[in-house]
ZAGU-119212 format. One record per residue (C-alpha): residue number from 0; residue in three letters; x, y, z. Coordinates in Angstrom, 2 decimals. Layout:
N
   num   residu        xx        yy        zz
   NUM      Ala         X         Y         Z
...
***
This chain:
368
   num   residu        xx        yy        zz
     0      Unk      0.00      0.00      0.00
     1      Unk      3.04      2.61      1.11
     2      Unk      4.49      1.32     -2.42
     3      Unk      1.38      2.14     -4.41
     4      Unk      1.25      6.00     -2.31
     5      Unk      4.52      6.69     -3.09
     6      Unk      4.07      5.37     -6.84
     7      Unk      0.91      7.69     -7.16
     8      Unk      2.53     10.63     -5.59
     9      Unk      5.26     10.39     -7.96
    10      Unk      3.44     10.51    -10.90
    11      Unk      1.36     13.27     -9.62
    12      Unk      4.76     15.03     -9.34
    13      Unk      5.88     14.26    -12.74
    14      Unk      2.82     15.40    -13.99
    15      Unk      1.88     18.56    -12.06
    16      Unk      5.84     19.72    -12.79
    17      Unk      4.68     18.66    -16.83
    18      Unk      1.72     20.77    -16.52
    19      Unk      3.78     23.76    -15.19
    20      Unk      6.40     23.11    -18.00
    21      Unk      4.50     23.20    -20.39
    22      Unk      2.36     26.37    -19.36
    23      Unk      5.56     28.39    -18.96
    24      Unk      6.43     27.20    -22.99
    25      Unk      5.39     30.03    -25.36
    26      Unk      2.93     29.06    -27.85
    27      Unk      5.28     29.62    -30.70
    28      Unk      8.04     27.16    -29.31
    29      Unk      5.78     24.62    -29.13
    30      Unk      4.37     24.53    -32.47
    31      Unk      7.87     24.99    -33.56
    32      Unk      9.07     21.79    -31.99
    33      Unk      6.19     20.08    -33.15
    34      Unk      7.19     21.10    -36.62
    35      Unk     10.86     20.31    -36.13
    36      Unk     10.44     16.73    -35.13
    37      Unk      7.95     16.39    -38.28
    38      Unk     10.59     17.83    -40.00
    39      Unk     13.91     15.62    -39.51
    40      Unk     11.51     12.57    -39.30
    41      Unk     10.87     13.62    -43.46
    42      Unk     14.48     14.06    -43.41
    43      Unk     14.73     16.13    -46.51
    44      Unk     13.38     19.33    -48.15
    45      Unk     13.41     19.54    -51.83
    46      Unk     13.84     23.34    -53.65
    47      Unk     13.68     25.04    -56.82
    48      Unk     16.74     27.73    -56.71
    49      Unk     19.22     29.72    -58.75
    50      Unk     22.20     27.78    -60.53
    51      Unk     25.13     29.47    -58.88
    52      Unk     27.76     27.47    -57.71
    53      Unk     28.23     29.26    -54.50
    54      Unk     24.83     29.33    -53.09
    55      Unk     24.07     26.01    -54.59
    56      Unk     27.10     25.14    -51.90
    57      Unk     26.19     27.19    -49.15
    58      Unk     22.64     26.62    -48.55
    59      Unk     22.08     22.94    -48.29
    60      Unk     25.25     22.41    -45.88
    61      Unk     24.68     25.56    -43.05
    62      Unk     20.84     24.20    -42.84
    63      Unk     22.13     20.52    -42.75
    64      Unk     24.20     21.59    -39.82
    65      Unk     21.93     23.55    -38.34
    66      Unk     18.67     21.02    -38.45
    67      Unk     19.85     17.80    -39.67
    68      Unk     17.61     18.13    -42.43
    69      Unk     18.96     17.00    -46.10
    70      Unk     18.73     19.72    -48.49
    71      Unk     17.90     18.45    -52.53
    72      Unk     18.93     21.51    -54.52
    73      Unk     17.41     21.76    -57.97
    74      Unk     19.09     24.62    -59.83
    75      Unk     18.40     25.91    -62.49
    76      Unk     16.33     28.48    -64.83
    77      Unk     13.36     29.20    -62.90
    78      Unk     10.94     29.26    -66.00
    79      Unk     12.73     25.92    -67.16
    80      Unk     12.06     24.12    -63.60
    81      Unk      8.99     25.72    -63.88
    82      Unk      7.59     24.20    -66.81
    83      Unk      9.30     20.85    -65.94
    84      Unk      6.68     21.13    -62.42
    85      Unk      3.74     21.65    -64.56
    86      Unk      4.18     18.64    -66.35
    87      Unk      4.50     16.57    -63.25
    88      Unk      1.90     18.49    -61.61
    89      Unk     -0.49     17.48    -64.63
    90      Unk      0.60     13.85    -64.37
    91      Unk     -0.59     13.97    -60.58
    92      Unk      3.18     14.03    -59.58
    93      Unk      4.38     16.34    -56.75
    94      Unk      8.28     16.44    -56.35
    95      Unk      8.56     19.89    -55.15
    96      Unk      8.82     21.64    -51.42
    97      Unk     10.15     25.48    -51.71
    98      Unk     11.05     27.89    -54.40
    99      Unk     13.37     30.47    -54.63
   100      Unk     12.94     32.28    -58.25
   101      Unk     12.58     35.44    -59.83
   102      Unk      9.51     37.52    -59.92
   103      Unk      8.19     36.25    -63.48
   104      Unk      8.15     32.72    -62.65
   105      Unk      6.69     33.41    -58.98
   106      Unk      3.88     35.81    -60.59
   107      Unk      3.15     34.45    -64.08
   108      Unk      3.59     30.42    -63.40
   109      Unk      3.54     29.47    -59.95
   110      Unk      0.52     32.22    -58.55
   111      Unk     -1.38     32.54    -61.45
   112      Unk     -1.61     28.54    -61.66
   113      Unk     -2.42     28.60    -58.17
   114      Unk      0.72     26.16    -57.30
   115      Unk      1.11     27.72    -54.02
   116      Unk     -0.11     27.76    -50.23
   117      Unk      0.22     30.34    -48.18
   118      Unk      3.12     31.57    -45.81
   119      Unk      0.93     32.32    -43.23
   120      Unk      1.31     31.92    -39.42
   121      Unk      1.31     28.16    -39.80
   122      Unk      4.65     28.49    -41.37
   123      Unk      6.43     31.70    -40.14
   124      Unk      6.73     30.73    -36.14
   125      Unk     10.43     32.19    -35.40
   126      Unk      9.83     35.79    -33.57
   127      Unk     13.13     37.06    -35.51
   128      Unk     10.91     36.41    -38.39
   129      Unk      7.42     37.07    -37.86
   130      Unk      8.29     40.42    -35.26
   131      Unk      8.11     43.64    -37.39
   132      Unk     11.08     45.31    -35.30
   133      Unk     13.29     42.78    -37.69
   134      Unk     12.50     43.69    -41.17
   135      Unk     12.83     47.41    -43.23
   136      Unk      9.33     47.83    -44.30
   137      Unk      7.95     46.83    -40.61
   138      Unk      6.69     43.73    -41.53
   139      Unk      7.65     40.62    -43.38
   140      Unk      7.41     41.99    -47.51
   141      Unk      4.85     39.83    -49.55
   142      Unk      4.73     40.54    -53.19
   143      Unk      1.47     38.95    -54.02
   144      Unk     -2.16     41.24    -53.45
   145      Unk     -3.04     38.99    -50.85
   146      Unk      0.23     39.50    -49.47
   147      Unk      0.72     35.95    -48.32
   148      Unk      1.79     33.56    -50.83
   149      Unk      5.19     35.65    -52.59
   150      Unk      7.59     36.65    -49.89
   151      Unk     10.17     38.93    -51.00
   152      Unk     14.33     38.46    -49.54
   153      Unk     15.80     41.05    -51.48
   154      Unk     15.33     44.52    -52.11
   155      Unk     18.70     45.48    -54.57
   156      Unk     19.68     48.74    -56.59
   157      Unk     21.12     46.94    -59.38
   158      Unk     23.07     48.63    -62.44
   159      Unk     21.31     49.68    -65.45
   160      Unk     24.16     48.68    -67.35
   161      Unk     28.38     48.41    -66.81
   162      Unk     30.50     49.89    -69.38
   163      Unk     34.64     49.17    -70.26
   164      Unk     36.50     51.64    -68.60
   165      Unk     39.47     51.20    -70.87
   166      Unk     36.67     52.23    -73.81
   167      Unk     34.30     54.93    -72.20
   168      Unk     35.00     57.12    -69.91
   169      Unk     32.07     57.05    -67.31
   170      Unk     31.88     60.82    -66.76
   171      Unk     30.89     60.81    -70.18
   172      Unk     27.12     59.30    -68.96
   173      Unk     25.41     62.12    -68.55
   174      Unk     22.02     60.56    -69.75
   175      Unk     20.87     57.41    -70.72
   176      Unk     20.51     58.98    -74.40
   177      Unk     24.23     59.23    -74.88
   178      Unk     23.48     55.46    -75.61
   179      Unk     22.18     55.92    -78.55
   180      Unk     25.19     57.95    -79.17
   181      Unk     26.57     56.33    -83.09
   182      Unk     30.08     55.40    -82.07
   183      Unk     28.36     52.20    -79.78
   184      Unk     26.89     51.28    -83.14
   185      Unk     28.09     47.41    -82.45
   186      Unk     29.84     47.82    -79.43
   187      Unk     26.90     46.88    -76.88
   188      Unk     26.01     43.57    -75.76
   189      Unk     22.52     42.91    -74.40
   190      Unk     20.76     40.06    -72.50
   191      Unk     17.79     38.68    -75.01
   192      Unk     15.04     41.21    -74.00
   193      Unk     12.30     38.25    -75.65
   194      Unk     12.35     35.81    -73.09
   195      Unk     11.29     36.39    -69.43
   196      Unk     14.25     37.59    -67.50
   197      Unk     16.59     39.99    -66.81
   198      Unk     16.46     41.52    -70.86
   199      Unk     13.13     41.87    -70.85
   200      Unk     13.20     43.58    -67.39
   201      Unk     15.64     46.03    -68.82
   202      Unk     14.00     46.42    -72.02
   203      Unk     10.51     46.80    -70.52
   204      Unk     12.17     49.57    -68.24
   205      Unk     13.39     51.52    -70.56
   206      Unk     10.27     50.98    -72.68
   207      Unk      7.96     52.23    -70.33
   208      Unk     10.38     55.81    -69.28
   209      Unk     11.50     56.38    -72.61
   210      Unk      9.12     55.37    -75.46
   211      Unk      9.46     53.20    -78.14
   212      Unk     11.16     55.52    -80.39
   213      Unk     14.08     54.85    -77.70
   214      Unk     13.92     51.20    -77.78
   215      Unk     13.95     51.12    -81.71
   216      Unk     17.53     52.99    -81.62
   217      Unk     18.85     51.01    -78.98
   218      Unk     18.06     47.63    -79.89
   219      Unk     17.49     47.70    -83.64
   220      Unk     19.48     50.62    -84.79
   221      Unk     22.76     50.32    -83.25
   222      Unk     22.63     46.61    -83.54
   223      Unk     23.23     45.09    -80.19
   224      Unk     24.62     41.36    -79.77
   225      Unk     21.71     39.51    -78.40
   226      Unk     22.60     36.72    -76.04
   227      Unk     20.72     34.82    -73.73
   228      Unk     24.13     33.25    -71.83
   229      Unk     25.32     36.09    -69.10
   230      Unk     28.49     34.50    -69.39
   231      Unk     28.76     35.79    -72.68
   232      Unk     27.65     39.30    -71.35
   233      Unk     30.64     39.17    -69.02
   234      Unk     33.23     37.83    -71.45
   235      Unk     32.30     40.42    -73.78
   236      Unk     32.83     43.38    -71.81
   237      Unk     35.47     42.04    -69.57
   238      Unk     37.69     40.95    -73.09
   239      Unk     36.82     44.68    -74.88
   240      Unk     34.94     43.43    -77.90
   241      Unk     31.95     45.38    -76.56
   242      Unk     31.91     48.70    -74.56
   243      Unk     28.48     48.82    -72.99
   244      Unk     26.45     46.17    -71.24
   245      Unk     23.15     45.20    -70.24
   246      Unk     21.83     42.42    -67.95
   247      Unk     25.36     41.70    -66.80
   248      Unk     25.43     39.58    -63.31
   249      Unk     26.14     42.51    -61.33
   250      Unk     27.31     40.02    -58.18
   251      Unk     29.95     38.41    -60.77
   252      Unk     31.02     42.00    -62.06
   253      Unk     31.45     43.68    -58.94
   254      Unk     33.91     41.16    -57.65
   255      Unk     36.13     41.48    -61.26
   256      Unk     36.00     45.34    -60.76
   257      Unk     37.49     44.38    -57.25
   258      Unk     40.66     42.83    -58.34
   259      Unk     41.23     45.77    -60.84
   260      Unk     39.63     44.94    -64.08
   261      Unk     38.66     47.88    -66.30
   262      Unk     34.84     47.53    -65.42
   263      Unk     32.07     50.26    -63.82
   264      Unk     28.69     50.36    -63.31
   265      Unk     25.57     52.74    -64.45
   266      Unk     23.24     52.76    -61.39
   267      Unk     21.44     55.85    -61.98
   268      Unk     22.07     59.31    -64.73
   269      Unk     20.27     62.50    -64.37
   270      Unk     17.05     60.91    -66.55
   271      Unk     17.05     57.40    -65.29
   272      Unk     16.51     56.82    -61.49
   273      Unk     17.91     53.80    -59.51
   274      Unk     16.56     50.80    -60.51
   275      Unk     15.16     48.30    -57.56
   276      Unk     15.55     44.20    -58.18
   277      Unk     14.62     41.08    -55.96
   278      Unk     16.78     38.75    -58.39
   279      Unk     15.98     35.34    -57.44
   280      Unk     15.29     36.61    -53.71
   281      Unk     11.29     35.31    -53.95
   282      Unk     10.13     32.88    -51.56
   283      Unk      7.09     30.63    -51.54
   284      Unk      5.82     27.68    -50.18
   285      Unk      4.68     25.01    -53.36
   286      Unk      0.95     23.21    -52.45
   287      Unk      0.90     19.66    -51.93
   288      Unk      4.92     19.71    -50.69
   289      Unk      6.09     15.85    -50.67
   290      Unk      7.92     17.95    -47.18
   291      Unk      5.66     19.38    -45.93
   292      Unk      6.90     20.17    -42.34
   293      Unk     10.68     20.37    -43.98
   294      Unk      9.71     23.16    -46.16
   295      Unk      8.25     25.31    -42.92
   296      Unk     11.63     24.98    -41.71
   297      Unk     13.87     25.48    -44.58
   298      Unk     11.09     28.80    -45.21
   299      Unk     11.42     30.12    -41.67
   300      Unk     15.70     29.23    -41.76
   301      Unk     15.63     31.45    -45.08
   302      Unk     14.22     34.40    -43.87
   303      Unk     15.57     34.04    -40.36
   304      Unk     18.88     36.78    -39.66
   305      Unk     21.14     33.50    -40.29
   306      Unk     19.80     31.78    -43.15
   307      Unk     19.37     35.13    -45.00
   308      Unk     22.63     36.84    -44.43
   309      Unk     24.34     33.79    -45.91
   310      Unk     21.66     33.99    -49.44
   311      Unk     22.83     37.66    -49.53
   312      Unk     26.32     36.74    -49.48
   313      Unk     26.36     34.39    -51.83
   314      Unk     24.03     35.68    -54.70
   315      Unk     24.46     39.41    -53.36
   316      Unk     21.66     41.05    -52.70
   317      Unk     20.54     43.82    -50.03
   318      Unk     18.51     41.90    -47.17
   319      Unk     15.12     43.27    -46.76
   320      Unk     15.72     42.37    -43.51
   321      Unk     17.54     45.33    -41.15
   322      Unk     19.56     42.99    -38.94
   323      Unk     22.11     42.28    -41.54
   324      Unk     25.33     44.25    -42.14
   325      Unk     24.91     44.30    -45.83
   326      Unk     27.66     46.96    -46.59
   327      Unk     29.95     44.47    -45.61
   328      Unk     29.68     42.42    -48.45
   329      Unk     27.40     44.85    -50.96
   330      Unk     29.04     48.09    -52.53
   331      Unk     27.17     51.16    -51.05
   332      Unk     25.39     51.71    -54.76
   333      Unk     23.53     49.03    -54.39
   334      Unk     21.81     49.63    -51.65
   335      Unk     18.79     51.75    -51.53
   336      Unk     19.13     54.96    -49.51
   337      Unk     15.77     55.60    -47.24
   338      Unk     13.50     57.87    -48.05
   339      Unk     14.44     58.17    -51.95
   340      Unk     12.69     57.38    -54.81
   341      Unk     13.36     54.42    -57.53
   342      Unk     12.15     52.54    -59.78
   343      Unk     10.75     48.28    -58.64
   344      Unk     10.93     46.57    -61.64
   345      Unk     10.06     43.78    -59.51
   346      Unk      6.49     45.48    -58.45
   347      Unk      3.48     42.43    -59.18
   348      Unk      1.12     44.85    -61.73
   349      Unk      4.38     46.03    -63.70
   350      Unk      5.36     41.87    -64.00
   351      Unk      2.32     40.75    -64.82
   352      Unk      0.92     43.26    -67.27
   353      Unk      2.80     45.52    -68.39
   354      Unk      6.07     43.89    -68.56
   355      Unk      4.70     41.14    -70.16
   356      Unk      2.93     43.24    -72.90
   357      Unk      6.42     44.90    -73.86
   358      Unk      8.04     41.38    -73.97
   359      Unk      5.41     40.50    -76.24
   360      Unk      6.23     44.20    -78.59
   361      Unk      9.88     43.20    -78.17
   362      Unk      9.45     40.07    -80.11
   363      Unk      7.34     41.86    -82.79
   364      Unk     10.28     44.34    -83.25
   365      Unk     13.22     42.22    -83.36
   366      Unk     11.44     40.05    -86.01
   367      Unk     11.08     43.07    -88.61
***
């Protein structure tokens, strides 16, 4: 009888000092445990992301350390994986957890087909990421007009275009018009402004500030080289057979203007404001994820202080996030100054409509 007291006391204990335990748990840490053990029991998260070496690298190691979760790193062209998920998707196949991609794919493909759930407070449970105090707008920064299902990372000044210092001298760039000045007749090189991207982001820019007069000189008239390869963007300028050019990978650029190669970039003239870019810094959660509780963690790791900082570093871009020394890794020019006024050509109504409509002119004119 004394046994079965002392047995029944005990468990009282255990359970009263449970009780308490758990009371004095914030709501938040539970779910997120909950969600954690889900997580490494799946034991992998599977993501759509850009095809850089370095981040390719970075990511799925520092989250493997960090959460013992296996990272499966598709990389690649965003509107390439993208079609590749829709003919799974059709077949009833679902392969896909998270996606990091540009604005285009995120917008036209993967919202407009309604591939994706929301990020919603199911999913963001870390205070350093759903507490305003953290991030530069106040708030986490959805893209989307629900503002739930597109969550924006990056928030970039990016150049408008890098010229050959060892060919023009950048004083010379007073205005955008100079060009259209005849002695770059040939010597620019442009990323293909026909397919989704960064050339029809630049093209579409300029279309929409300076007419299509201005586009007709620039990209018909002084007879660009068209390429769809960046590396052929950078090769070009870096080796002189072009002067000027556009949709260069400004990350790539800024570190060969670093070790002293005759390179500088355009961010802004007297008639052509900063320009703002989110790159590939779009996150979003696919529907039906194979991971499902994976993907909540890999999504709350990526816009976490940690988990960012190292995307920034390794695709550079500016943090939306205001935790994160970004000058230590980002020239000053490229990131945006409060208070002043630029340009998003990554804002949702300028992607999907009009953006889209001047991709469509650009094809009409480039056939002629």
């Amino acid at each position: 009888m004394k046994k079965q007291l002392v047995l029944a006391l005990a468990f009282y204990t255990a359970s009263t000092f449970t009780q308490a335990w758990a009371q004095t748990v914030p709501d938040w840490e539970r779910k997120w445990n909950t969600v954690l053990t889900a997580a490494k029991k799946e034991g992998k998260v599977v993501i759509i992301a850009p095809p850089d070496p370095q981040v390719r690298e970075a990511l799925p190691v520092a989250f493997k350390a960090k959460y013992g979760i296996t990272v499966e790193y598709l990389g690649g062209r965003s509107n390439e994986t993208a079609a590749k998920m829709r003919a799974e998707r059709n077949a009833g196949v679902h392969t896909v957890d998270v996606a990091l991609s540009g604005i285009q794919t995120m917008a036209a493909i993967f919202y407009r087909e309604q591939m994706l759930d929301p990020i919603d407070d199911t999913v963001l449970l870390l205070p350093e990421v759903t507490e305003g105090k953290y991030w530069k707008k106040g708030k986490p920064w959805f893209m989307d007009p629900e503002g739930k299902y597109v969550l924006r990372l990056f928030n970039t000044l990016s150049s408008m275009f890098y010229v050959n210092t060892g060919q023009v001298k950048v004083e010379d760039f007073k205005s955008v018009q100079e060009l259209l000045n005849p002695k770059w007749k040939g010597k620019i090189v442009v990323h293909d402004p026909t397919v989704p991207g960064t050339g029809s982001n630049d093209a579409a820019r300029l279309y929409v500030q300076f007419g299509e007069d201005f586009i007709k000189k620039l990209y018909i008239e002084q007879k660009p080289a068209i390429v769809r390869d960046r590396r052929q963007i950078t090769d070009g300028i870096l080796r002189g057979t072009y002067a000027i050019a556009l949709g260069a990978e400004d990350d790539d650029m800024d570190k060969l203007q670093k070790e002293g190669l005759p390179l500088a970039p355009i961010y802004e003239l007297s008639d052509l404001p900063g320009t703002l870019s989110a790159g590939v810094g779009q996150l979003a959660l696919m529907n039906k994820a194979p991971h499902p509780n994976a993907a909540r963690v890999f999504i709350n790791w990526m816009a976490s202080k940690d988990g960012l900082e190292l995307f920034s570093r390794n695709r550079g871009g500016a943090p939306t996030r205001n935790d994160i020394d970004e000058l230590s890794f980002l020239p000053e020019q490229a990131v945006p100054k409060p208070g002043v006024e630029y340009f998003d050509s990554f804002g949702w109504e300028f992607t999907l409509s009009t953006k889209e409509k001047i991709r469509e002119r650009m094809v009409e004119l480039l056939r002629k």
